[in-house]
N, C-alpha and C positions, 0 to 999 in steps of 0.2 A: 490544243486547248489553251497555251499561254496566248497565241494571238487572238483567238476568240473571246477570249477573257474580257481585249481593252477594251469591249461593248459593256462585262459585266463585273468590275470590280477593279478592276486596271486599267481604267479611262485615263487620257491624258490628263498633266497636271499642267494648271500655267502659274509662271512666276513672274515677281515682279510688277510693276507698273510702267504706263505711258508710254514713249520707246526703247526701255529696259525690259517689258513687256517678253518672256516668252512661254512656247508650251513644248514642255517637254514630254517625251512619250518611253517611257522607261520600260514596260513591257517589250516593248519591239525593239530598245537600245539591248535589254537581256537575250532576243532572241539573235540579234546581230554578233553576238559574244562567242567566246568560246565555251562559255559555261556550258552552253546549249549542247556539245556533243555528250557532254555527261550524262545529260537527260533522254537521249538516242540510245545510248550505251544498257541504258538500263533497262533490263528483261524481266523483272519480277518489281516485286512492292518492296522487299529490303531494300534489292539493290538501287530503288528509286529515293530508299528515304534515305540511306546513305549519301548518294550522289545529293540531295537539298542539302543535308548536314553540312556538307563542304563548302556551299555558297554565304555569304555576308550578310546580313541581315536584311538587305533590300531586295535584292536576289530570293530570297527565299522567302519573304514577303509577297513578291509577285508569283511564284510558283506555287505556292499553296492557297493561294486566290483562285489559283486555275483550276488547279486539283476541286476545291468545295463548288465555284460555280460551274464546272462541268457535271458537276452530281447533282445541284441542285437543277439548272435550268437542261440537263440531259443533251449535253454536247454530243453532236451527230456526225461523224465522217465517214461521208460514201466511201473513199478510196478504200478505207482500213475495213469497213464492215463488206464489202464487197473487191476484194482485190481481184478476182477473176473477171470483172467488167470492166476493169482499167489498167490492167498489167497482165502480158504474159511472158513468161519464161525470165520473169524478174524484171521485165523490159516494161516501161509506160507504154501501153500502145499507141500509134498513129492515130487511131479515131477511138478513143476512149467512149464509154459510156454506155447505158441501157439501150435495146432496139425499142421498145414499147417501156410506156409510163401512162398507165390510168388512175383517175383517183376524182373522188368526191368530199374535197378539203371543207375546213373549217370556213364558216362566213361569218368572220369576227371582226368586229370594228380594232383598231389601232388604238384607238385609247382603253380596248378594254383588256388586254392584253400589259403581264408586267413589264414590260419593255418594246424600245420602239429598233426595230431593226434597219438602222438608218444606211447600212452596207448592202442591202440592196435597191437594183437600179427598181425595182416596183413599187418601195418604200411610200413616197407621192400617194399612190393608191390609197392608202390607210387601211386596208380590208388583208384578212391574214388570206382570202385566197389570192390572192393576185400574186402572195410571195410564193404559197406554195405552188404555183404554177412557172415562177422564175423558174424557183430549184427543180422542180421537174424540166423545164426548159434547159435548161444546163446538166441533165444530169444524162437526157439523150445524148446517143455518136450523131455522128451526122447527118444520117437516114433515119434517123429513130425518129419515134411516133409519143406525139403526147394526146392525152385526149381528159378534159376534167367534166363536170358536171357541176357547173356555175351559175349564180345567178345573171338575168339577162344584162344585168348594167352592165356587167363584161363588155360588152361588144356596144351598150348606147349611150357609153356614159364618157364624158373625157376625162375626167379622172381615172378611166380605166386605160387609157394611151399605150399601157406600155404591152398588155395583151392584147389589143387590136396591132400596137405595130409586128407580136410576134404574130399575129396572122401574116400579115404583111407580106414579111420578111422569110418564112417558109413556101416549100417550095409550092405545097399544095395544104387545103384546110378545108374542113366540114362544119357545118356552124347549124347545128337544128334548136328551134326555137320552140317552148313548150307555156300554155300558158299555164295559169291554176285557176282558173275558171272556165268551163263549169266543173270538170272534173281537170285534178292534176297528175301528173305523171309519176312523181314521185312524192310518197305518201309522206314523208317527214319535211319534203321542204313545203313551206305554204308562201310561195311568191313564184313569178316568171322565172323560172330558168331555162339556159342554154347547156348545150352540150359543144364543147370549145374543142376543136380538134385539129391540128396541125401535122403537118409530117415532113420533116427533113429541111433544111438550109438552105435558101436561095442566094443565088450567085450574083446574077443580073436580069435574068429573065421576069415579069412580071408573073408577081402569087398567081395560082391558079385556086379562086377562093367560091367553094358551092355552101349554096347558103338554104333552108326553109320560112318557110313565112312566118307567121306568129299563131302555130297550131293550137288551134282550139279542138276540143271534140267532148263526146258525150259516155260515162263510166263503161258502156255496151261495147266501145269500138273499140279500146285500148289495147286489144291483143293484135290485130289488124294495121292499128295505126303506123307502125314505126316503118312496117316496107311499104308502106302507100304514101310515102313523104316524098313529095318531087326536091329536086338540089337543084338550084338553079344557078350556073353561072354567071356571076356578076365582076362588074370593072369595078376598078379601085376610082374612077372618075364620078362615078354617081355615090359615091360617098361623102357624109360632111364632117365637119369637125365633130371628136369624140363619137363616130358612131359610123357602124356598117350597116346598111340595111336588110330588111329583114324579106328578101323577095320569095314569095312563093314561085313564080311562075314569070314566065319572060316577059308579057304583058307587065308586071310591074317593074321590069327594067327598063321598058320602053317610057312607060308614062314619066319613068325618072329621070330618064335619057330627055325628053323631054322640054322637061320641065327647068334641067340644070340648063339649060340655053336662053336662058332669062337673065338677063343683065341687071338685074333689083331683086332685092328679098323686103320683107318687111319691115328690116330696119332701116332699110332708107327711105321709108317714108314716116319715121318717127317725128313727132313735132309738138314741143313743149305747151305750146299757146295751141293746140290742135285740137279734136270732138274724145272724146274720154269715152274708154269703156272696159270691158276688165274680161278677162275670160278667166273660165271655170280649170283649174290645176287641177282637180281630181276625176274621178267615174274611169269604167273600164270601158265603155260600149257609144259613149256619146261624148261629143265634144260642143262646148255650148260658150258662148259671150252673153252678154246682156251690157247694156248700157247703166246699168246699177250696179251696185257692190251689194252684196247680199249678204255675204261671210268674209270672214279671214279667205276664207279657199279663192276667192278672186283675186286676179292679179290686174293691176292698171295699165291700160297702154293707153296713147295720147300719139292719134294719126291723123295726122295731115287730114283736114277735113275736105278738099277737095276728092280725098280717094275714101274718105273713109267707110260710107257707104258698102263698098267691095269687101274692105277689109273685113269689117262686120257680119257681111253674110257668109265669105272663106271661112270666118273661124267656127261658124256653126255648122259648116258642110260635110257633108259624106267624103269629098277629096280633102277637105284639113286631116278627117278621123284616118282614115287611108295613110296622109304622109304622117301622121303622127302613131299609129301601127309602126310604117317603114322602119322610123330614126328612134323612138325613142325606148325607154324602161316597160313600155306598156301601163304604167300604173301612174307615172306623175307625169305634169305637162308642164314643162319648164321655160322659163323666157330664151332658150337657145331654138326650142319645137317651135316655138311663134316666131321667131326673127329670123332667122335661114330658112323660111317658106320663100321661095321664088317668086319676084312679079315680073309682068310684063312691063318695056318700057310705061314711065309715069303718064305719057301720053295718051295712051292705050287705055288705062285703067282709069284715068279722066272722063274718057270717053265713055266707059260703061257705069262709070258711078250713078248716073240717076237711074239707070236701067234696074238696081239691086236697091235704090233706095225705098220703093213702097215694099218690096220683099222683105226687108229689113225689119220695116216697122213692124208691120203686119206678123212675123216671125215672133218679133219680142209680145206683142200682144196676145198672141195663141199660147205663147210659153206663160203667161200670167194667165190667162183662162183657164188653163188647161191643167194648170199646176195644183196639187193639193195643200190645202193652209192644215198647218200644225200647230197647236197653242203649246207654245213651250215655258217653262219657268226657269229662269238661272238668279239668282241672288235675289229673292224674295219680287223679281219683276217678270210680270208676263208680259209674251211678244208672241209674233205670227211667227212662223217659218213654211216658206213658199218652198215645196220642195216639186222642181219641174222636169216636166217629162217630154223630152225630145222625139221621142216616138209614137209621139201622138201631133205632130208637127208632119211626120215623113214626107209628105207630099208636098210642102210647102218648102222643105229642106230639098227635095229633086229636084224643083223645079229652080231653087239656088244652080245646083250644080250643071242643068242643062245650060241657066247661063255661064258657069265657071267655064264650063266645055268650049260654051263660044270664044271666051274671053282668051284660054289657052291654046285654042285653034287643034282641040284634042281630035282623036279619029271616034267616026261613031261605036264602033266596039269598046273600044275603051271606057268612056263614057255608060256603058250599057252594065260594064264588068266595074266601075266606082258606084253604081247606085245598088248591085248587088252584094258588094263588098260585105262575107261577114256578117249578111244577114240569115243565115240559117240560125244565130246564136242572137242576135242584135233583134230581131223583130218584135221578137217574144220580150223584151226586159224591158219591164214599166218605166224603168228608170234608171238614171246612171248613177 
């Protein structure tokens, strides 16, 4: 409790100034001491308040900080509340720890929480599950099994780094992905989540990591659903920064496989002085740009106007909506979903730029046709609002992707399986 404390009340002190400058940490000089057997010694609450009585006024200063903030913030010690999972016969065991740890933690922000737990290595995360996912991490032996039920940023988010590298880093892992639309799996959380599952310590050998796609399904099927979930084997190669993907099926490990053989992603062909256009951050079912800004919800990119054509009609396509399924939260679209899309050499993508250019227009033009105007009022001004529907576009959006197809030198099944992608759910929705 007194070392746990310097988080809550027995923080280091600094003294001094300039390079006279120091800090001192006097909780942990008390625990270095000899006073500290006294406090061992002692087997009941006399003998403990005796045992303070006998320390100096600083000494017991820090001791009875420990005592109140362990009661207050509920100090926890696996060893002492579980001594049969990490000692026997008086002896620490060789491989200490729980075989199995399940749990469905708290998804609480870091600032909303009294305190910031900066002693762990998840701390970075800011989200209280990520910590309790450490301590269950730590609390298995070496073969032990953790398994949480998480929201999906776990695994697409980089902030989350330090639970994808414990997928990593274990020997084997199961990662099933669940959406909340149309119906959701579990009735208290209302957002994506994953089911994060790991099992035992890897040495040297690469994770053996199976993963599900991004299951959608309808209130009827949910008894059925869970052993009719393929796993699919995936390499830590088709992975990108902050994110594992999300493969249903080996087909999308190929297209991934791919596609990571592309020497360009979209951020290199950013370019300051270049044709301007902004794609759409939100919707669940469609992925849309426009050459206008509409809302706050658009985000600006500025590409190289020799390619920009391509890029334009990629970010409205059936294969954007696919790689942005793969890698991301499901729910936002962030400037990391847009910039780590693979391109073909610039050369390549030069080539087919006129080829998407009247698709383009003609794209953005059915998206204003097609769209419904809303008269809206905010601060005593009325305005339109153009709210448009990509799926009343469909045909003009495949016909995108047959060129994508050429452009990536895709195989025809694959191609066949990106324009059906998701549509049992997707066809039907007016709008995103």
């Amino acid at each position: 409790d007194v070392y746990t404390s310097t988080w809550f009340g027995n923080e280091a002190q600094t003294q001094g100034r300039g390079k006279s400058k120091r800090t001192l940490y006097p909780a942990k000089d008390f625990l270095r001491s000899e006073n500290v057997n006294s406090l061992t010694k002692a087997n009941n609450d006399k003998a403990l308040s005796e045992a303070i009585n006998l320390f100096d006024a600083e000494w017991r200063r820090i001791v009875l900080t420990a005592i109140e903030s362990a009661h207050q913030y509920r100090f926890f010690h696996w060893e002492l509340e579980f001594p049969e999972v990490y000692y026997s016969m008086g002896q620490k065991k060789t491989d200490p720890g729980f075989d199995v740890i399940i749990g469905n933690p708290p998804y609480i922000e870091n600032r909303d929480i009294p305190y910031s737990p900066v002693w762990l290595a998840s701390y970075k995360s800011g989200n209280t599950y990520s910590y309790f996912f450490e301590v269950a991490k730590n609390g298995v032996n070496r073969h032990g099994a953790v398994s949480f039920i998480i929201p999906m940023s776990s695994i697409s988010t980089p902030r989350m780094e330090y639970i994808q590298n414990c997928v990593f880093e274990s020997c084997s892992s199961v990662l099933s992905h669940f959406a909340v639309r149309p119906s959701k799996i579990f009735s208290d959380a209302d957002m994506n989540v994953s089911i994060v599952s790991i099992h035992g310590r890897n040495s040297s050998s690469p994770s053996n990591i199976r993963t599900t796609g991004y299951t959608r399904w309808n209130r009827n099927e949910i008894e059925s659903l869970i052993w009719k979930l393929p796993r699919v084997i995936i390499d830590k190669e088709i992975c990108i920064e902050g994110s594992i993907p999300k493969c249903g099926n080996y087909m999308d490990a190929q297209i991934l496989n791919r596609l990571r053989k592309n020497p360009l992603s979209i951020k290199n062909v950013i370019d300051d002085s270049g044709s301007i256009m902004f794609y759409h951050s939100g919707g669940r079912y469609w992925r849309k740009a426009l050459r206008q800004k509409l809302s706050t919800e658009y985000k600006e990119l500025s590409i190289n106007t020799e390619l920009s054509d391509v890029i334009f009609c990629l970010l409205n396509s059936n294969l954007f909506y696919w790689w942005w399924i793969m890698y991301s939260d499901c729910y936002h679209v962030t400037k990391r979903d847009v910039l780590l899309f693979p391109l073909p050499p610039e050369e390549r993508v030069m080539e087919f730029n006129d080829k998407f250019k009247n698709h383009g227009i003609e794209l953005e033009r059915q998206y204003f046709e097609n769209a419904d105007i809303i008269s809206r009022n905010k601060g005593g001004k009325q305005f339109n609002e153009y709210q448009i529907y990509p799926a009343r576009s469909l045909n003009l959006i495949n016909q995108i992707d047959v060129l994508l197809a050429e452009l990536y030198h895709f195989e025809p099944r694959w191609l066949e399986y990106l324009l059906q992608f998701d549509m049992k759910f997707r066809s039907h929705v007016k709008g995103d």
